[in-house]
PDB file of N, H, CA, C and O in Angstrom:
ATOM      1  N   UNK A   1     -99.483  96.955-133.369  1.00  0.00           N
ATOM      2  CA  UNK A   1     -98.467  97.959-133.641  1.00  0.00           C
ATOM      3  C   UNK A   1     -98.378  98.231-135.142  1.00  0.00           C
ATOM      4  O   UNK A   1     -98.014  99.316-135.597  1.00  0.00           O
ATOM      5  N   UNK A   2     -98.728  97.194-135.870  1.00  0.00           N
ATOM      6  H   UNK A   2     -99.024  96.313-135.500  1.00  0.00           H
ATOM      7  CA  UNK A   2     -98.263  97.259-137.549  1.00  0.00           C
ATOM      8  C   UNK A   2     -99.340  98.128-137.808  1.00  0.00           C
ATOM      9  O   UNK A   2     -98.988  99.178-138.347  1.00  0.00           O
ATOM     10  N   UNK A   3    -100.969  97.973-137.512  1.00  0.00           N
ATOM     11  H   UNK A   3    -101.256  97.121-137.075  1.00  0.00           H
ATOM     12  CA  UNK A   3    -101.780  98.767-137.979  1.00  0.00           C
ATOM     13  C   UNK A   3    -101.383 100.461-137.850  1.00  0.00           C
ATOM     14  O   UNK A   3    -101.328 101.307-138.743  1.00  0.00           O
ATOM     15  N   UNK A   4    -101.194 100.555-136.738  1.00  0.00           N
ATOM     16  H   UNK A   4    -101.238  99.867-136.013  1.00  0.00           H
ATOM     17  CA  UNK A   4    -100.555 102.163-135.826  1.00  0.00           C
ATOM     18  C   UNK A   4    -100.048 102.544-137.132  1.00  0.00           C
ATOM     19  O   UNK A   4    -100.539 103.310-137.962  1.00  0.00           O
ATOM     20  N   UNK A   5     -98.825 101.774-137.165  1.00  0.00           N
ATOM     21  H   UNK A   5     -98.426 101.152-136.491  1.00  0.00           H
ATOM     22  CA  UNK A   5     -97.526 102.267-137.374  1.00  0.00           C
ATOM     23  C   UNK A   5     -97.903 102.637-139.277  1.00  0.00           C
ATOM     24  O   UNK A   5     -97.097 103.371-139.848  1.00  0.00           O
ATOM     25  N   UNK A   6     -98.872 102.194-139.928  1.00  0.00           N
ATOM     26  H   UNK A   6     -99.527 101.597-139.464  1.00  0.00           H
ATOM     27  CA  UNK A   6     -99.468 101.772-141.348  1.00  0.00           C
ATOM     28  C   UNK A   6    -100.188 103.288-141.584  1.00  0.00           C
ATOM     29  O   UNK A   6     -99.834 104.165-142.372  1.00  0.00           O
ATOM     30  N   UNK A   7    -101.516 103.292-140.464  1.00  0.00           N
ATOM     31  H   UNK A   7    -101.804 102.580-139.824  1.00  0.00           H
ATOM     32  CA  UNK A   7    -102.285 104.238-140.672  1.00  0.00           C
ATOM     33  C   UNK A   7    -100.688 106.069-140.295  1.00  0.00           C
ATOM     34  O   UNK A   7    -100.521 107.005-141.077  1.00  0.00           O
ATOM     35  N   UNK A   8    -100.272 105.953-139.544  1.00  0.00           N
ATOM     36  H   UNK A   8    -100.408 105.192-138.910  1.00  0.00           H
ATOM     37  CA  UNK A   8     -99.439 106.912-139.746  1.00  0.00           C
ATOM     38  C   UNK A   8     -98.611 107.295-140.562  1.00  0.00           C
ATOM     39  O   UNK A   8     -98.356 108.491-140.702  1.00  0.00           O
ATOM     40  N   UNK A   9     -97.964 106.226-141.341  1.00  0.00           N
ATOM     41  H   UNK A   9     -98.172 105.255-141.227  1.00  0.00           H
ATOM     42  CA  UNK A   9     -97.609 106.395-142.864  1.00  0.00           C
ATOM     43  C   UNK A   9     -98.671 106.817-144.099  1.00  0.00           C
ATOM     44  O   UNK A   9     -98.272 107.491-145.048  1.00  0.00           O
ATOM     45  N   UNK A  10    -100.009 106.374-143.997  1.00  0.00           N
ATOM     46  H   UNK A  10    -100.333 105.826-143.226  1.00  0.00           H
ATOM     47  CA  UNK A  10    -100.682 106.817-144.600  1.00  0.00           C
ATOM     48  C   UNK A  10    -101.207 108.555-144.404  1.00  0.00           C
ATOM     49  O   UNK A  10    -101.452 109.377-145.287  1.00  0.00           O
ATOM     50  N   UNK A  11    -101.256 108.698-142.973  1.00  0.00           N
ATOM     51  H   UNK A  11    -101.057 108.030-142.256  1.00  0.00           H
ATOM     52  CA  UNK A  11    -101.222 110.050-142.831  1.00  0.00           C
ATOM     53  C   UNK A  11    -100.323 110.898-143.837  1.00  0.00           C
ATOM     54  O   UNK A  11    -100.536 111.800-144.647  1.00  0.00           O
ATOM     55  N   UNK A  12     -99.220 110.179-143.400  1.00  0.00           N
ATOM     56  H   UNK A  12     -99.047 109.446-142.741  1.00  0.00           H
ATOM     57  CA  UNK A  12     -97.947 111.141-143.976  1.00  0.00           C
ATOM     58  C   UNK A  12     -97.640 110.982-145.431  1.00  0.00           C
ATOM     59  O   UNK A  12     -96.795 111.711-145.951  1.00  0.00           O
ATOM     60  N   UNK A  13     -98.322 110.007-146.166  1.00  0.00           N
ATOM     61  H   UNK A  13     -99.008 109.415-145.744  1.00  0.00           H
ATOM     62  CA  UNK A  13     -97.662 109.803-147.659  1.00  0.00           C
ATOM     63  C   UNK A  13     -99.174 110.919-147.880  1.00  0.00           C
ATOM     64  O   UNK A  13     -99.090 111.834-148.700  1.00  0.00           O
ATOM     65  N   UNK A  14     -99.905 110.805-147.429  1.00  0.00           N
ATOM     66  H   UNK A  14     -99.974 110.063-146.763  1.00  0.00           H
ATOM     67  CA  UNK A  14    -101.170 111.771-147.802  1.00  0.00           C
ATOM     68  C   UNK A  14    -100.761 113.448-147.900  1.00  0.00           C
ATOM     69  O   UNK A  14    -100.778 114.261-148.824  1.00  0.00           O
ATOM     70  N   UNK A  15    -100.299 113.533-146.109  1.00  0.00           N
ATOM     71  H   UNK A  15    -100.285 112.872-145.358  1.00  0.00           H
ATOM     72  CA  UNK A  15     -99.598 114.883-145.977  1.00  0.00           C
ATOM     73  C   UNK A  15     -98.847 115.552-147.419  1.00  0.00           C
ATOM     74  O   UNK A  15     -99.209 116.553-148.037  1.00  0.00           O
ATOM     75  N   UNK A  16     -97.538 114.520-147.749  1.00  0.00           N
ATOM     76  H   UNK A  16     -97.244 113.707-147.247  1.00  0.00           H
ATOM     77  CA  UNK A  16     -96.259 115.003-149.073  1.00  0.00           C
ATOM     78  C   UNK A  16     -97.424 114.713-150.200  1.00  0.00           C
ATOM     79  O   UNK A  16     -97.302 115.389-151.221  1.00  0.00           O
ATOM     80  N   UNK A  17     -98.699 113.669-150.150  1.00  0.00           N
ATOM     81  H   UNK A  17     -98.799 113.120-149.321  1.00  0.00           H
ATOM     82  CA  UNK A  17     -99.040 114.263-151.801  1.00  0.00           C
ATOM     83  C   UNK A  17     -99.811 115.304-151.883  1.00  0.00           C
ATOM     84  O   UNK A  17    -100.245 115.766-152.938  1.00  0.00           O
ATOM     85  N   UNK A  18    -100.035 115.756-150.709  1.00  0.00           N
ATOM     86  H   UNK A  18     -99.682 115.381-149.852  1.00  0.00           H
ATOM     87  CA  UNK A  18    -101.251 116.937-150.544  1.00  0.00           C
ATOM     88  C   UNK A  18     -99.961 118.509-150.517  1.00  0.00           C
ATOM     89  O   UNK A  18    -100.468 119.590-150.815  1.00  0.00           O
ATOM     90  N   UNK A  19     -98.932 118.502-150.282  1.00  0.00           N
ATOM     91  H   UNK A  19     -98.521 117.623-150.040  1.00  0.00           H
ATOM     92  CA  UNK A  19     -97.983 119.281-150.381  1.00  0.00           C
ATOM     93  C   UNK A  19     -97.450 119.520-152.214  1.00  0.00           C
ATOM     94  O   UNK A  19     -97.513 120.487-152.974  1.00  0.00           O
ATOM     95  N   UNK A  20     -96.879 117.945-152.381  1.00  0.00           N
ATOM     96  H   UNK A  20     -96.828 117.159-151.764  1.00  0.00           H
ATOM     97  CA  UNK A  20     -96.397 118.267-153.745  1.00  0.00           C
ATOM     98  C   UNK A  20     -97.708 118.516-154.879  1.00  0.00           C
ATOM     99  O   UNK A  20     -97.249 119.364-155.644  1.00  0.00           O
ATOM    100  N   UNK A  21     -98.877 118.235-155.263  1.00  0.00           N
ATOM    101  H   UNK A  21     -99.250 117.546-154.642  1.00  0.00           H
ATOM    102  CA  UNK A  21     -99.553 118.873-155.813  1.00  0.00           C
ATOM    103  C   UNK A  21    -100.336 119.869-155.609  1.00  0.00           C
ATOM    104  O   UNK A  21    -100.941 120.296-156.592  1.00  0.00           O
ATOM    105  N   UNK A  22    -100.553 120.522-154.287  1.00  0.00           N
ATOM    106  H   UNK A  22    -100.062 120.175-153.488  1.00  0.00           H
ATOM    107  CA  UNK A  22    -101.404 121.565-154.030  1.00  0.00           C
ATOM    108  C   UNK A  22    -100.473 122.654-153.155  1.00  0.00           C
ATOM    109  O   UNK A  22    -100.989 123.770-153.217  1.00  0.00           O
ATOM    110  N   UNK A  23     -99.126 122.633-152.283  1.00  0.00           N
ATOM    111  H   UNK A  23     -98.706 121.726-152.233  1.00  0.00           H
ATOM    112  CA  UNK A  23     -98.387 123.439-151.935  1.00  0.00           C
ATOM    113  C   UNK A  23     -99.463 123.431-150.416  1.00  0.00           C
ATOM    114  O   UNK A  23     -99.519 124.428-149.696  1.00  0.00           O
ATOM    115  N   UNK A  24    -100.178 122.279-150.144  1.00  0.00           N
ATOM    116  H   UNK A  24    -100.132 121.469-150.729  1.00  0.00           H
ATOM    117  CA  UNK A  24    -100.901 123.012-148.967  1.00  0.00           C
ATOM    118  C   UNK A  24    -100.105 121.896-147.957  1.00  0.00           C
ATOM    119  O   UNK A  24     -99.766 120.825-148.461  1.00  0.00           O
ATOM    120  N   UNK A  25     -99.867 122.115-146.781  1.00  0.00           N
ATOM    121  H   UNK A  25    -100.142 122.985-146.372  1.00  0.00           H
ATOM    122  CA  UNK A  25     -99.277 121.348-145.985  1.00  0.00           C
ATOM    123  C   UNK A  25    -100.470 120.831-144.486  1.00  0.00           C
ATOM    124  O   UNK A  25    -100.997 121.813-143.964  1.00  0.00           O
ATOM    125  N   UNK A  26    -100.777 119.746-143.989  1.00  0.00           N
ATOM    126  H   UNK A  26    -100.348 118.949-144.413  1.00  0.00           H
ATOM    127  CA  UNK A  26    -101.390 119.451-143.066  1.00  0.00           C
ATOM    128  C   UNK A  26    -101.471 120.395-141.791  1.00  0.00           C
ATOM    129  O   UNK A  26    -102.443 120.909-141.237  1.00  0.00           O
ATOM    130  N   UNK A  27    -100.177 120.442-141.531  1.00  0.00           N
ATOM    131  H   UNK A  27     -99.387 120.025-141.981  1.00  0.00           H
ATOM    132  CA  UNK A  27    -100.239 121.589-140.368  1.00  0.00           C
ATOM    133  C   UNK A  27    -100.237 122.486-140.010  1.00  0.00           C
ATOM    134  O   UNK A  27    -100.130 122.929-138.866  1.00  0.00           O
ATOM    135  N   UNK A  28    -100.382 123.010-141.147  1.00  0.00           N
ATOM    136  H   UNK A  28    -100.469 122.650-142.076  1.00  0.00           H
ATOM    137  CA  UNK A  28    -101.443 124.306-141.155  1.00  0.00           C
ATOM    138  C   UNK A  28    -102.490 124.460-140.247  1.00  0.00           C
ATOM    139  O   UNK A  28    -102.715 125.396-139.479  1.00  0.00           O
ATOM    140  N   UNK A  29    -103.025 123.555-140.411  1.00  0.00           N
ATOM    141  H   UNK A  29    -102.843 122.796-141.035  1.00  0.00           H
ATOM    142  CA  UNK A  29    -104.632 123.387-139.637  1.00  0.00           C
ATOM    143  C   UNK A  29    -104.561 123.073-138.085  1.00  0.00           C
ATOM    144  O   UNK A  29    -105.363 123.571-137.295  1.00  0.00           O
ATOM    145  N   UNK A  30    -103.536 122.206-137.701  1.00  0.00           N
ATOM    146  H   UNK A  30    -102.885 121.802-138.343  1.00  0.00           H
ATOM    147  CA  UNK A  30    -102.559 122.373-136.572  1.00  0.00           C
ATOM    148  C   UNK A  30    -101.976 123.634-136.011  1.00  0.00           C
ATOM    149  O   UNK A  30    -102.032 123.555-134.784  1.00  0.00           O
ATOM    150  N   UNK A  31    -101.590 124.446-136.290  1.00  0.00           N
ATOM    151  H   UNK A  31    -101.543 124.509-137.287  1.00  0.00           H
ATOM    152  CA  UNK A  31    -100.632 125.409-135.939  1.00  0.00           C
ATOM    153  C   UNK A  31     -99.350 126.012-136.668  1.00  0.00           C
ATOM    154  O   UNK A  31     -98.697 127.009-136.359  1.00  0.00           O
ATOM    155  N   UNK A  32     -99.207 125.267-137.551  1.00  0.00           N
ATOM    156  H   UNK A  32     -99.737 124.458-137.801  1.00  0.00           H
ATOM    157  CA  UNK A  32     -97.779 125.583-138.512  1.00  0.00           C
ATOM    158  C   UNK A  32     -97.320 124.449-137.874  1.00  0.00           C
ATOM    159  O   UNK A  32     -97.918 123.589-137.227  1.00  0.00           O
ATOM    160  N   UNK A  33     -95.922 124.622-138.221  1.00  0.00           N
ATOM    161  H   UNK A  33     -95.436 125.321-138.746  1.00  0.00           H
ATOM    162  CA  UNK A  33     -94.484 123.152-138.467  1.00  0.00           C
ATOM    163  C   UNK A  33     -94.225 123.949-136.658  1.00  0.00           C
ATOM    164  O   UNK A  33     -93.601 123.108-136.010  1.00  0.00           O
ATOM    165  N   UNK A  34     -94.416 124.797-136.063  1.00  0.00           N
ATOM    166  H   UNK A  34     -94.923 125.480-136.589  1.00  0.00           H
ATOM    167  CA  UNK A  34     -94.301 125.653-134.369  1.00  0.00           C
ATOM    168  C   UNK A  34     -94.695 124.804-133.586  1.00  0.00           C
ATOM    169  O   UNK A  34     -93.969 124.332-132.711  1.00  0.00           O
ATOM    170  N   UNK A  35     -96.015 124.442-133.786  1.00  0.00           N
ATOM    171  H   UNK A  35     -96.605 124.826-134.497  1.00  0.00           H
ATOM    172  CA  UNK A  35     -97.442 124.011-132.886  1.00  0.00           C
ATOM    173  C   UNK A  35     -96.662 122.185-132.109  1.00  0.00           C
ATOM    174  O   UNK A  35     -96.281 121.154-132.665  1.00  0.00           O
ATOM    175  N   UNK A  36     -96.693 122.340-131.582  1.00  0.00           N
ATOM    176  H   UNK A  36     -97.003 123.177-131.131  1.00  0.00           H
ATOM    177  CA  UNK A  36     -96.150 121.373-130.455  1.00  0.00           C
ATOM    178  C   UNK A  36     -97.094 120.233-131.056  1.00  0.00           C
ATOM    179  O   UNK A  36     -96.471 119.212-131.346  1.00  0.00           O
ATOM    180  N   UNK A  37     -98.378 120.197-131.286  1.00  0.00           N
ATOM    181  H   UNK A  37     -98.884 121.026-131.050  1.00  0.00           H
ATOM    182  CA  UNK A  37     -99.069 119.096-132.051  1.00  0.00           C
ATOM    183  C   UNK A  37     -98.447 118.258-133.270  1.00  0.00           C
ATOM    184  O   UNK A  37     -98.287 117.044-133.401  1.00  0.00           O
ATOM    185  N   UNK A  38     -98.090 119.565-134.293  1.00  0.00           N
ATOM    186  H   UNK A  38     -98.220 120.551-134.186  1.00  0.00           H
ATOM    187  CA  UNK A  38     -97.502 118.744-135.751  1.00  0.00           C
ATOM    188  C   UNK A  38     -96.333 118.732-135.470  1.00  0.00           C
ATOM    189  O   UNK A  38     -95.648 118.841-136.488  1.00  0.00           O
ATOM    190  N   UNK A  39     -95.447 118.606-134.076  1.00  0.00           N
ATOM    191  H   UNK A  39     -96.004 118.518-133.249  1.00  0.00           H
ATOM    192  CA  UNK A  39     -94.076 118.187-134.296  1.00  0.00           C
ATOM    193  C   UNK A  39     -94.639 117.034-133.644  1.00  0.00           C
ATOM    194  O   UNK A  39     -94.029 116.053-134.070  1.00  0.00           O
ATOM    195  N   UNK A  40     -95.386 116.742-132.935  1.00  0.00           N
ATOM    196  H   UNK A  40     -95.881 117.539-132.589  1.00  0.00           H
ATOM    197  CA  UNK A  40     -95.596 115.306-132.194  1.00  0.00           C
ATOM    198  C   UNK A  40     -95.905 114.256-133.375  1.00  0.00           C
ATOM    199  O   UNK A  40     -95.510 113.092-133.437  1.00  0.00           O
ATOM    200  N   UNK A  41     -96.963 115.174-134.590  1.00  0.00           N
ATOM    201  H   UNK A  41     -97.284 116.119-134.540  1.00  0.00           H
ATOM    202  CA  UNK A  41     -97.663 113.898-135.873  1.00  0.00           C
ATOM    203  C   UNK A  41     -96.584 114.112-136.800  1.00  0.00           C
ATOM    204  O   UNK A  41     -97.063 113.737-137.870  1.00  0.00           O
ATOM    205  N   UNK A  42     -95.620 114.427-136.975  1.00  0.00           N
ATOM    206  H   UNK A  42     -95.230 114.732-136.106  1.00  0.00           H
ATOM    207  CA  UNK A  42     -94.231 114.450-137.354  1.00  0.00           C
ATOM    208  C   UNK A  42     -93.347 113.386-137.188  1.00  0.00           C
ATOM    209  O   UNK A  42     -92.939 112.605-138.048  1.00  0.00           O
ATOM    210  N   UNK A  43     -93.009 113.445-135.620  1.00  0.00           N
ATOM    211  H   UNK A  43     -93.340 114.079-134.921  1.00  0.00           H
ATOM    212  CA  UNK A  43     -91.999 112.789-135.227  1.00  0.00           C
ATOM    213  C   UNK A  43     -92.822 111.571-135.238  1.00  0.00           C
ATOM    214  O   UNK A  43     -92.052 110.664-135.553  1.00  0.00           O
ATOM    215  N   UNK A  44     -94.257 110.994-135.013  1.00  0.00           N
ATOM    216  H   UNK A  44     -94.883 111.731-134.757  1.00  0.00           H
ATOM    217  CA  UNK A  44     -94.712 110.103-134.805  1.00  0.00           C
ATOM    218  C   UNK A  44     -94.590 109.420-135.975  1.00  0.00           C
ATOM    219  O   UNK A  44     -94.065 108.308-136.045  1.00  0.00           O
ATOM    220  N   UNK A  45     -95.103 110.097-137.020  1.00  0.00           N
ATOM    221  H   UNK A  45     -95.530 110.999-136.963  1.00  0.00           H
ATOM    222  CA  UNK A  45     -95.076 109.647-138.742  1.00  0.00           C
ATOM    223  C   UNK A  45     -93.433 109.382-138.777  1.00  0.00           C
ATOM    224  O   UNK A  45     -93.303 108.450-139.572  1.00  0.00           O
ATOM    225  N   UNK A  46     -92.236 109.732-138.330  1.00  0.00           N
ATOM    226  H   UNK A  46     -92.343 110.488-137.685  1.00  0.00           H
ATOM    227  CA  UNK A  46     -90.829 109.446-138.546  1.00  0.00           C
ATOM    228  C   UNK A  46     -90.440 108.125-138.209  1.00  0.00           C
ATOM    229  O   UNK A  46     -89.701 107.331-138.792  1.00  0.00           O
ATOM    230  N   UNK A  47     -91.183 108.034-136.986  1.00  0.00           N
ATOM    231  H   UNK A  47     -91.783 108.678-136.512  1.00  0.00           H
ATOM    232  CA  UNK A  47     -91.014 106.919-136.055  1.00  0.00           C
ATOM    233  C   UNK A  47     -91.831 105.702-136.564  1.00  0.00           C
ATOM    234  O   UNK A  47     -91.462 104.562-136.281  1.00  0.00           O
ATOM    235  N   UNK A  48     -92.814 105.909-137.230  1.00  0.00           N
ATOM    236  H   UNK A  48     -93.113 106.835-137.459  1.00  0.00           H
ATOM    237  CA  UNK A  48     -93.780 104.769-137.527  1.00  0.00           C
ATOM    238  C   UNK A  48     -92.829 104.153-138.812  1.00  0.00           C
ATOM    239  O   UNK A  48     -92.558 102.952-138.813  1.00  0.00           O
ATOM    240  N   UNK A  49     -92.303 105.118-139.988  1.00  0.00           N
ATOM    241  H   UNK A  49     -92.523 106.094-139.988  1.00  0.00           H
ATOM    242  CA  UNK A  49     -91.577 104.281-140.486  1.00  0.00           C
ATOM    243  C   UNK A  49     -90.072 104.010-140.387  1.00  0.00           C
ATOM    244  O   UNK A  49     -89.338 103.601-141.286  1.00  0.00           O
ATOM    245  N   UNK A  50     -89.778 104.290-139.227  1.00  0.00           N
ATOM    246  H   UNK A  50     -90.375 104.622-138.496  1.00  0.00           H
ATOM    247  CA  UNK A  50     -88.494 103.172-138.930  1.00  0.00           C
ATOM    248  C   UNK A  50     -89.080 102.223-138.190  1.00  0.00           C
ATOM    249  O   UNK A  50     -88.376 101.253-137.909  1.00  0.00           O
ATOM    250  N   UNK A  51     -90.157 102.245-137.810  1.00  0.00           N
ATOM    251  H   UNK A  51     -90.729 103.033-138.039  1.00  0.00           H
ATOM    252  CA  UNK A  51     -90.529 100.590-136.857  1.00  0.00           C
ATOM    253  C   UNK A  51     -90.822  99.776-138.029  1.00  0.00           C
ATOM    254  O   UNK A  51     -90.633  98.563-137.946  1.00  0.00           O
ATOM    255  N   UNK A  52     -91.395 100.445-139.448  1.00  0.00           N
ATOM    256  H   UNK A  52     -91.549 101.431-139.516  1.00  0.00           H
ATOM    257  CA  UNK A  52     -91.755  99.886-140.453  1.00  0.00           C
ATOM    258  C   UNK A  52     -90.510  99.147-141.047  1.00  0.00           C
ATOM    259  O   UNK A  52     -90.329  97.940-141.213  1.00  0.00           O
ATOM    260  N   UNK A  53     -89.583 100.382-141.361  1.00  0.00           N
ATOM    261  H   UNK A  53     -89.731 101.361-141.226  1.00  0.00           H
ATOM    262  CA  UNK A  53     -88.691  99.601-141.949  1.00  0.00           C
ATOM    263  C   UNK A  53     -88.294  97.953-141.047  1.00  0.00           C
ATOM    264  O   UNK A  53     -88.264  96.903-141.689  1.00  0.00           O
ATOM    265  N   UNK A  54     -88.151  97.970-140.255  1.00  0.00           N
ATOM    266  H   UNK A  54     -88.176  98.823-139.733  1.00  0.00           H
ATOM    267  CA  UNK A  54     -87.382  96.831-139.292  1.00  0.00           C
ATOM    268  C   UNK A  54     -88.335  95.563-139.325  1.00  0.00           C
ATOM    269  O   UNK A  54     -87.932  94.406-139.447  1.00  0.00           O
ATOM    270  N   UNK A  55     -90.213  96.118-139.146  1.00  0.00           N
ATOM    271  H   UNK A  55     -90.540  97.058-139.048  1.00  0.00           H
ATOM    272  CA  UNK A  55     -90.822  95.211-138.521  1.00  0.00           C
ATOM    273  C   UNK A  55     -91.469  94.140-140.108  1.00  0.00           C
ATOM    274  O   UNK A  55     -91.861  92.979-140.224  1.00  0.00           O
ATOM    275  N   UNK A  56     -91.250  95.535-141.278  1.00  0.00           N
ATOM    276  H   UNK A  56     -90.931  96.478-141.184  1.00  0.00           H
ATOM    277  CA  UNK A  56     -92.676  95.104-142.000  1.00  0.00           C
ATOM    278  C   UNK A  56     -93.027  94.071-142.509  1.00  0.00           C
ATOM    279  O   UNK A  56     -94.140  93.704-142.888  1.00  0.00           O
ATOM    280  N   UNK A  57     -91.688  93.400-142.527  1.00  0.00           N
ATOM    281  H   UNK A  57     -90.784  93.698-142.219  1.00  0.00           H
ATOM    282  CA  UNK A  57     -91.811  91.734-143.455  1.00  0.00           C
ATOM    283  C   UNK A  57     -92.347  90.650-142.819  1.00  0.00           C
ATOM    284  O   UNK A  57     -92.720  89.697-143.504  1.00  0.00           O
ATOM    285  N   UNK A  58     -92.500  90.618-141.085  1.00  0.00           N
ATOM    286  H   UNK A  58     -92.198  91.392-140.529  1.00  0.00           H
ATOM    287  CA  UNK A  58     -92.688  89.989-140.070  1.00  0.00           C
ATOM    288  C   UNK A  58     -94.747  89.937-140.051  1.00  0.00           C
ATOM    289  O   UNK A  58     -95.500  88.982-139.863  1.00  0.00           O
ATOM    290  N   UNK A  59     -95.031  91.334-140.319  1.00  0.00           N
ATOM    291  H   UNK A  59     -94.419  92.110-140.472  1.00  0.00           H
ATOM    292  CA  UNK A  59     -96.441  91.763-140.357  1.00  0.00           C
ATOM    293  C   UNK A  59     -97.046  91.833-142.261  1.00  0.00           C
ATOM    294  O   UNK A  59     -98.234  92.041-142.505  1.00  0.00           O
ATOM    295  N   UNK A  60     -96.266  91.677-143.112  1.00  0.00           N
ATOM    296  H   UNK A  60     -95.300  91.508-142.913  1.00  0.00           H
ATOM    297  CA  UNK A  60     -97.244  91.620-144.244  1.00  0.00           C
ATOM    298  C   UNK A  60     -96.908  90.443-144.764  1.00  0.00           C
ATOM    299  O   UNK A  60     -95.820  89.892-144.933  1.00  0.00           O
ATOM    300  N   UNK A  61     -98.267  90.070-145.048  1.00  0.00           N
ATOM    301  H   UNK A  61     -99.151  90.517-144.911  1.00  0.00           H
ATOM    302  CA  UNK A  61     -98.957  88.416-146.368  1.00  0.00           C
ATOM    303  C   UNK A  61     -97.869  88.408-147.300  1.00  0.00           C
ATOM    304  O   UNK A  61     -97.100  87.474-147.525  1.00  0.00           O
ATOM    305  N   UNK A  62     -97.891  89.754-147.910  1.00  0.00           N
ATOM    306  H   UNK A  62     -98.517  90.512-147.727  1.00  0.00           H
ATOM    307  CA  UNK A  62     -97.248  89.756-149.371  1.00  0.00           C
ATOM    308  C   UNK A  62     -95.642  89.473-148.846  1.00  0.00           C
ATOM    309  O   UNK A  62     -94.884  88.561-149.176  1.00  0.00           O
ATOM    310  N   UNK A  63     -95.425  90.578-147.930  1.00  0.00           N
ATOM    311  H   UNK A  63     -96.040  91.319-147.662  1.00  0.00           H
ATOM    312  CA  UNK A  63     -93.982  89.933-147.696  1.00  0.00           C
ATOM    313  C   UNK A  63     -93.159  89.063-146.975  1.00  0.00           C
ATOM    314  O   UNK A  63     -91.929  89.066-147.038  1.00  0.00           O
ATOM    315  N   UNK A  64     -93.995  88.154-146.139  1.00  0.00           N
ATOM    316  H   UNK A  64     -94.994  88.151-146.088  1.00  0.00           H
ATOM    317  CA  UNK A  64     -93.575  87.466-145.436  1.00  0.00           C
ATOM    318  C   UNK A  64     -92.469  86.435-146.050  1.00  0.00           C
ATOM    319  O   UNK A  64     -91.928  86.615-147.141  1.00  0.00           O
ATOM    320  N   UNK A  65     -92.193  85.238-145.118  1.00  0.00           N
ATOM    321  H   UNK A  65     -92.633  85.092-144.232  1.00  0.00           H
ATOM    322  CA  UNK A  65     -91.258  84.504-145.515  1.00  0.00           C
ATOM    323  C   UNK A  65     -92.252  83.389-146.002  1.00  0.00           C
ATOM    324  O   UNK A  65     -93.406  83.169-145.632  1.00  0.00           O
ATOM    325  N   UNK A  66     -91.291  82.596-147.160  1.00  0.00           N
ATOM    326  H   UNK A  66     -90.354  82.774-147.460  1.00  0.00           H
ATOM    327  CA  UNK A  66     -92.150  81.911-147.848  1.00  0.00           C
ATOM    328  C   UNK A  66     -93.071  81.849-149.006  1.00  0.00           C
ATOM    329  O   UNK A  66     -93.431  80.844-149.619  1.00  0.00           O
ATOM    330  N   UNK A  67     -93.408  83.147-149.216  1.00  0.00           N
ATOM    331  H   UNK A  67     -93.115  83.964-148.719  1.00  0.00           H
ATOM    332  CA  UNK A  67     -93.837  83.738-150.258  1.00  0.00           C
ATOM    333  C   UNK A  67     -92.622  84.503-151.477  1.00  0.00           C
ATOM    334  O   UNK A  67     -91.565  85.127-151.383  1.00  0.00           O
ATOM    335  N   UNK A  68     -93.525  84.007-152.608  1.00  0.00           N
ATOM    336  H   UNK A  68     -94.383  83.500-152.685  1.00  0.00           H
ATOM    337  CA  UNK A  68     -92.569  84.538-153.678  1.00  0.00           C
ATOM    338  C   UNK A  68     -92.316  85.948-154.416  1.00  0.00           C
ATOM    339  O   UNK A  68     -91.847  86.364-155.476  1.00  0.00           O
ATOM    340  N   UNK A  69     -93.128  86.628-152.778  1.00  0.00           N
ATOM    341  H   UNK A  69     -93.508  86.291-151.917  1.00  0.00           H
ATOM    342  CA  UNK A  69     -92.443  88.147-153.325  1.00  0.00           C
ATOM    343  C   UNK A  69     -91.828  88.607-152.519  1.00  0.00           C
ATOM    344  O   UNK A  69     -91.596  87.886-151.548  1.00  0.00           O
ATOM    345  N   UNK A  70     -91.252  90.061-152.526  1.00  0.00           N
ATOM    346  H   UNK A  70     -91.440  90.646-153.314  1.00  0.00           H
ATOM    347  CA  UNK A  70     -90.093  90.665-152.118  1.00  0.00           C
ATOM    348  C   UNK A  70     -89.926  90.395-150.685  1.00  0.00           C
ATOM    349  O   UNK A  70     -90.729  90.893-149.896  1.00  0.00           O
ATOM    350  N   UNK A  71     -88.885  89.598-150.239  1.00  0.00           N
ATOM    351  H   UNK A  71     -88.233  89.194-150.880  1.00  0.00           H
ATOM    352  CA  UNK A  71     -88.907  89.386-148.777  1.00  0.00           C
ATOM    353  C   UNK A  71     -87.593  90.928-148.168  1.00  0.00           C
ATOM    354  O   UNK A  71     -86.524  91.399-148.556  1.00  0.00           O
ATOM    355  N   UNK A  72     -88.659  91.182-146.970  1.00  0.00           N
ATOM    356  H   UNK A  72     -89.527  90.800-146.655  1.00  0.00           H
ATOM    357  CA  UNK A  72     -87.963  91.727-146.282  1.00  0.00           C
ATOM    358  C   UNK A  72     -87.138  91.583-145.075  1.00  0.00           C
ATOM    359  O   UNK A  72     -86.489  92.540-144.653  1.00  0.00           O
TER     360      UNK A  72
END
């Protein structure tokens, strides 16, 4: 689930930097923000990081418990 939920954040931090420096948006190529597709890789990318927020400290090295960085 952590991988899923990782690679769909990466989608989406890709999507906003490909927006804020070039004004071009992913779903375009989809259909527009309309297209029943980019509301699904939308809501999916929404959803991946609230499972993130909750799950991520459980699934990463760096943040796990026990370690001396940022525990989540």
């Amino acid at each position: 689930m952590h991988k899923v939920t990782f690679i769909l954040l990466i989608i989406g931090g890709l999507n906003w930097l490909l927006v804020g420096l070039l004004g071009w948006d992913i779903s375009r190529w989809l259909g527009g923000m309309e297209s029943a597709v980019s509301r699904v890789i939308y809501i999916l990318v929404g959803l991946s990081a609230v499972v993130e927020i909750f799950t991520h400290g459980k699934s990463c090295k760096m943040c796990g418990k026990g370690n001396s960085g940022m525990n989540m």
